[in-house]
C-alpha positions in Angstrom: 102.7 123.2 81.2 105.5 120.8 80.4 104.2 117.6 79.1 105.3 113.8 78.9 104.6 111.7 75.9 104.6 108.3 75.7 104.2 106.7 72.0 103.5 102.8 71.2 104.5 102.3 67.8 103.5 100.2 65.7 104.0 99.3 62.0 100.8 101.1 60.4 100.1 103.5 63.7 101.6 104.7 66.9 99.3 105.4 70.0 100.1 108.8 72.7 99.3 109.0 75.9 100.6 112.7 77.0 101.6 113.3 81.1 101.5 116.2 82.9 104.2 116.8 85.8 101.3 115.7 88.1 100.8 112.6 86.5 97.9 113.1 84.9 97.3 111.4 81.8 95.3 112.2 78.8 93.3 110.3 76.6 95.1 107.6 74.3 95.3 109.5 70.2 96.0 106.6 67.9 97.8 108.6 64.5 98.1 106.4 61.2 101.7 106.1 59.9 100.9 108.8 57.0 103.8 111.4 57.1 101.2 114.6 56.6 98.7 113.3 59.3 102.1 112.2 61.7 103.1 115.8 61.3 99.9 117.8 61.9 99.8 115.6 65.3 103.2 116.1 66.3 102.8 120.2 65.5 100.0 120.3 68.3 102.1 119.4 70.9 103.6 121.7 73.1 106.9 122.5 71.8 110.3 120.7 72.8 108.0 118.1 74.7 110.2 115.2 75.4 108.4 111.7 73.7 109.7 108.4 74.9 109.2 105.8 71.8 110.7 101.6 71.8 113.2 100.8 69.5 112.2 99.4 66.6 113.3 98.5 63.0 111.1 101.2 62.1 112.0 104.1 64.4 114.3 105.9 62.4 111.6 108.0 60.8 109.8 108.3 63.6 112.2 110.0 65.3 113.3 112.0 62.1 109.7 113.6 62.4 110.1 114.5 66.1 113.0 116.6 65.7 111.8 118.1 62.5 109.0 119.3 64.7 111.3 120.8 67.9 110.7 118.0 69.9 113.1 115.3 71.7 112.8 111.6 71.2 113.9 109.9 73.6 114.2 105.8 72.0 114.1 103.2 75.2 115.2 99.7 75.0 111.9 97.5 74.8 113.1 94.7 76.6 114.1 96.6 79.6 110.9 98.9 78.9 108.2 96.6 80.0 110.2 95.0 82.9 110.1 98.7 84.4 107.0 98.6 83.7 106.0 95.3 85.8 102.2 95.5 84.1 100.4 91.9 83.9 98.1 93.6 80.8 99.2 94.5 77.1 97.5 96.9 75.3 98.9 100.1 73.4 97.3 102.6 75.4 98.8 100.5 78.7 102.6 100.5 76.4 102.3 104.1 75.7 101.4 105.2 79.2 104.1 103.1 81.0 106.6 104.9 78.8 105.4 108.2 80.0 105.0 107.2 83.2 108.9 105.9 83.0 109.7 109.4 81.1 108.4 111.4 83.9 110.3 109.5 86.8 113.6 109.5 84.6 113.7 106.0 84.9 113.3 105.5 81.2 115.9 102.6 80.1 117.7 104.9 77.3 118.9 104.2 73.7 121.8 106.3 72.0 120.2 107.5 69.1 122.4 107.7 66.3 122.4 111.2 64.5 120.9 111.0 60.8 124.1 111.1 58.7 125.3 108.0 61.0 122.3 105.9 60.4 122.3 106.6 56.5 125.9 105.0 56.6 125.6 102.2 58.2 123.4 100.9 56.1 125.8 101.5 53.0 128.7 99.4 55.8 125.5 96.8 56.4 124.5 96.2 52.9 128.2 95.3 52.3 128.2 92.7 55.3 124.9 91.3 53.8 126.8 91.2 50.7 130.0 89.3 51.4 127.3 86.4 53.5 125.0 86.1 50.7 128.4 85.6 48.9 129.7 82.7 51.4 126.3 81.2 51.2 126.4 81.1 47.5 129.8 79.3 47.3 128.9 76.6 49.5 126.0 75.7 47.6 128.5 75.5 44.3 131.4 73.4 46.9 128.0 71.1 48.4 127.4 70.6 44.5 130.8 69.1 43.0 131.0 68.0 46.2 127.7 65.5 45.4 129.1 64.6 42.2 132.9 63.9 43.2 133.9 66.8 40.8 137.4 67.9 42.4 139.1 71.0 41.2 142.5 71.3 41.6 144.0 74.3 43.3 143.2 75.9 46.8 140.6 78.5 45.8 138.0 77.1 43.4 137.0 80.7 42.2 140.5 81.7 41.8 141.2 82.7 38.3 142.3 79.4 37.4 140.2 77.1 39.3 137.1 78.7 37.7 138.5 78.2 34.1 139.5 74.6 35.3 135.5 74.4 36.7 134.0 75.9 33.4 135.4 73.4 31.2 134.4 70.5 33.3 131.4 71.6 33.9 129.7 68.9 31.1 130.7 66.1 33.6 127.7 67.1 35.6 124.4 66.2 35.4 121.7 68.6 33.4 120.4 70.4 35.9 122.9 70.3 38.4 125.3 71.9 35.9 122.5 74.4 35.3 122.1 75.1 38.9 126.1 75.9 39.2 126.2 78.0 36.2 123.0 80.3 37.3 125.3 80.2 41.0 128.5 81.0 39.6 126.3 84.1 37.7 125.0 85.3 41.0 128.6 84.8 42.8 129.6 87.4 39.8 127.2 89.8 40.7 127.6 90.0 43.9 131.2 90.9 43.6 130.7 93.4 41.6 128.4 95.0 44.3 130.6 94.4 47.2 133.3 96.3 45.2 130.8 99.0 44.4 129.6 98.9 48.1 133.6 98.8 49.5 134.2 102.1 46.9 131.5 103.9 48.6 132.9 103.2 52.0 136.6 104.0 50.8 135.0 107.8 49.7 133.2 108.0 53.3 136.1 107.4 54.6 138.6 109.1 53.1 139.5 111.6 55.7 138.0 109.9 58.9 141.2 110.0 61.7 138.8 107.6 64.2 138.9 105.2 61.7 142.8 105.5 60.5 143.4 105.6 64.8 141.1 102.1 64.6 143.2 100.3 62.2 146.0 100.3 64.3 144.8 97.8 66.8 146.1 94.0 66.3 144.5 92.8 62.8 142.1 95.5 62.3 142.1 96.2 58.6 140.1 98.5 56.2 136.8 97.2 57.1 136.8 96.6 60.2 138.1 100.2 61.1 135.1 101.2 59.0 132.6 98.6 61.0 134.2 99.8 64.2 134.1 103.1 63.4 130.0 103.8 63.2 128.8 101.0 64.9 131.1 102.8 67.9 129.6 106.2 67.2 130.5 108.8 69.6 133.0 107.4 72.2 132.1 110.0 74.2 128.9 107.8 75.2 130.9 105.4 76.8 132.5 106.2 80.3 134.9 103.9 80.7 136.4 101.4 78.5 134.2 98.6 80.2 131.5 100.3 79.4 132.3 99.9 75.6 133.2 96.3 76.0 129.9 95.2 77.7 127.8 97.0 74.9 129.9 94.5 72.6 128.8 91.9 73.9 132.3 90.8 75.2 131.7 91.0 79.2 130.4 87.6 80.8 127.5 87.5 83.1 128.2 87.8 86.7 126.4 85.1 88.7 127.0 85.6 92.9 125.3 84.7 95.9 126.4 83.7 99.3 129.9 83.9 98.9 130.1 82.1 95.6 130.6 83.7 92.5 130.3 81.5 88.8 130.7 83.8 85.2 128.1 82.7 83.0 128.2 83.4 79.1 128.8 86.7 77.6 125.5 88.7 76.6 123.2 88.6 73.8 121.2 91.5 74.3 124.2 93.9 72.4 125.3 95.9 69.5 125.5 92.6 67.1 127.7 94.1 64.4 130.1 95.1 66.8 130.0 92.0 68.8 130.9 90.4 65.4 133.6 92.6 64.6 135.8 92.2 67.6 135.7 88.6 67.6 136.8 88.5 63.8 139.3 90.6 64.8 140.5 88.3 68.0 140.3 85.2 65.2 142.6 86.7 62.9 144.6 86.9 65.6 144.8 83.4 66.0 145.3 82.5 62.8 148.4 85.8 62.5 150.2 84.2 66.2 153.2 83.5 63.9 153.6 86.8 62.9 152.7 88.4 66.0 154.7 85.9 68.1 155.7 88.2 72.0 152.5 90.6 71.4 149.8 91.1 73.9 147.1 89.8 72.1 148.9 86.5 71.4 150.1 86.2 75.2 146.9 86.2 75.8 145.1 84.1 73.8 147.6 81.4 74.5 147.5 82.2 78.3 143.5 82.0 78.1 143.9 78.9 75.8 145.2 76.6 78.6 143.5 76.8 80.9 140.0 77.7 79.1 139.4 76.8 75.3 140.0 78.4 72.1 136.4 80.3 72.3 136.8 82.0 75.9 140.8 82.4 74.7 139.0 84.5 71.3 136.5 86.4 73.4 139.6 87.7 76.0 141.0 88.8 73.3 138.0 90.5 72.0 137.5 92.1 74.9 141.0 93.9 75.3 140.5 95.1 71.1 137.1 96.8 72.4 138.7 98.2 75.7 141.8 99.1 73.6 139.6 100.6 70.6 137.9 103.1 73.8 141.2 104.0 74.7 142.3 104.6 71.5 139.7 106.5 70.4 139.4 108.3 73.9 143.0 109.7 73.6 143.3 110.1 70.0 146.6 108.0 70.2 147.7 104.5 68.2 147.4 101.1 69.5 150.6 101.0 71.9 151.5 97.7 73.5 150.0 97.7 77.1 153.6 98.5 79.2 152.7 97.3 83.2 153.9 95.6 86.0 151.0 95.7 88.3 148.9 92.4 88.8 146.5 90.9 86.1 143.0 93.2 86.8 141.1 93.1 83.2 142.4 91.3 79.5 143.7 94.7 78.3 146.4 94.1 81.2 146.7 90.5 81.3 
């Protein structure tokens, strides 16, 4: 008989409540987070039962050792988890029930899981973004610093090649330790370039013969890594159904607010796929700062259109929006970026 399993995860132990189709449930089995014992537990289950499990920052090897057994994870969003729920009591074996109670009724609020290979890489693409902030962090610190002591540097970029010799030998005008402090920052700024560039090599090699991410790079301002960010944080863009679809999982589509005839649009969601979220909008600022260059384009129509009669930050997130609804296209026809060619009356930012 077909089962339905339900697992609370937690950091050290996971609990499982199993379902039949009647709805009878099972008693609660609470399995430490030992790989041997998780494996033995999952093997007595009846093969290919489906097991519903919250995302976590952890779930990646939980699911890992589901499909290594035959069976199929199925990874809900938490948030929208327990609201299905509607239980007033938190415990695990009340978690892992619900989750096979929402399993059973296909009403479970379902995650894309990303395949194995996928995961692995984004965390080489993530590393690199956690990289290049450390990085911007660091060189504040070193600008808040001469900063303190009037120490001026002439030149635009004080860790040009010249600014940093110009730095090095003026260096003695600061005090003790704050020259101290600057020189162990100016060590770590070193380092951590030479680990994005590692990092960016690594990418470059993924990437070599990937035609989603060439296709990516030929929307407005979308450069090497970008297309690569774009790229796997997108996945399969078979997921998506429609190119709305893809922009509201970026976190580019504002909240609809209507009642009694009035409608208001609130701010755009937080409850999305951050990196990509980020991504776009870089790609909308570069646009701003580029408007010389792509004076008459689409994008830049309609920033500026946006622009007067929003601000720049609604203008930027318009133009977000029609990269992410172009980039589904894009990728959905396996065709360039092509300026949007119509006629008909304004109906979404990609044909504004």
């Amino acid at each position: 008989m077909p089962q339905f399993v339900g697992c609370d995860a937690h950091k050290k132990y996971s609990v499982f409540v199993a379902m039949d189709e009647q709805g009878r449930t099972g008693p609660a089995v609470r399995v430490a987070h030992d790989r041997q014992v998780y494996r033995e537990f999952l093997n007595q289950l009846p093969a290919h039962s489906p097991i519903a499990v919250e995302a976590s920052g952890s779930y990646c090897w939980l699911v890992d050792e589901m499909e290594r057994s035959g069976h199929q994870p199925r990874l809900a969003n938490p948030l929208e988890a327990k609201r299905r729920m509607g239980k007033t009591k938190k415990t695990d074996k009340l978690d892992a029930t619900g989750l096979a109670i929402l399993l059973r009724n296909g009403t479970l609020p379902e995650v894309w899981i990303p395949p194995g290979e996928l995961r692995d890489q984004r965390e080489l693409l993530r590393m690199r973004i956690f990289l290049v902030r450390l990085r911007t962090q660091v060189k504040n610190r070193i600008h808040a610093t001469l900063a303190r002591h009037n120490l001026q540097i002439a030149g635009t970029d004080l860790f040009g090649v010249a600014a940093r010799e110009q730095l090095g030998q003026r260096l003695p005008e600061l005090p003790s330790h704050s020259r101290e402090t600057v020189i162990g920052e100016l060590a770590v700024l070193d380092f951590l370039d030479t680990q994005i560039e590692t990092a960016e090599q690594q990418l470059e090699a993924v990437f070599a013969s990937c035609s989603e991410a060439d296709l990516l790079r030929t929307l407005p301002c979308v450069g090497k890594i970008l297309g690569m960010v774009l790229t796997l944080e997108i996945g399969k863009v078979e997921r998506f159904p429609s190119a709305a679809h893809l922009a509201s999982y970026s976190g580019l589509v504002p909240r609809v607010h209507a009642s009694g005839g009035r409608t208001r649009m609130g701010q755009v969601c937080s409850n999305v796929n951050r990196h990509l979220k980020w991504a776009f909008v870089e790609a909308g600022n570069l646009v701003v700062m580029n408007q010389r260059r792509l004076a008459g384009t689409h994008v830049v129509q309609l920033y500026q259109r946006i622009k007067r009669h929003k601000n720049h930050q609604k203008a930027v997130v318009a133009v977000a929006r029609h990269l992410a609804e172009a980039a589904w296209w894009v990728l959905h026809k396996q065709e360039v970026y092509r300026e949007p060619q119509s006629s008909r009356p304004d109906l979404s930012s990609t044909h504004g």
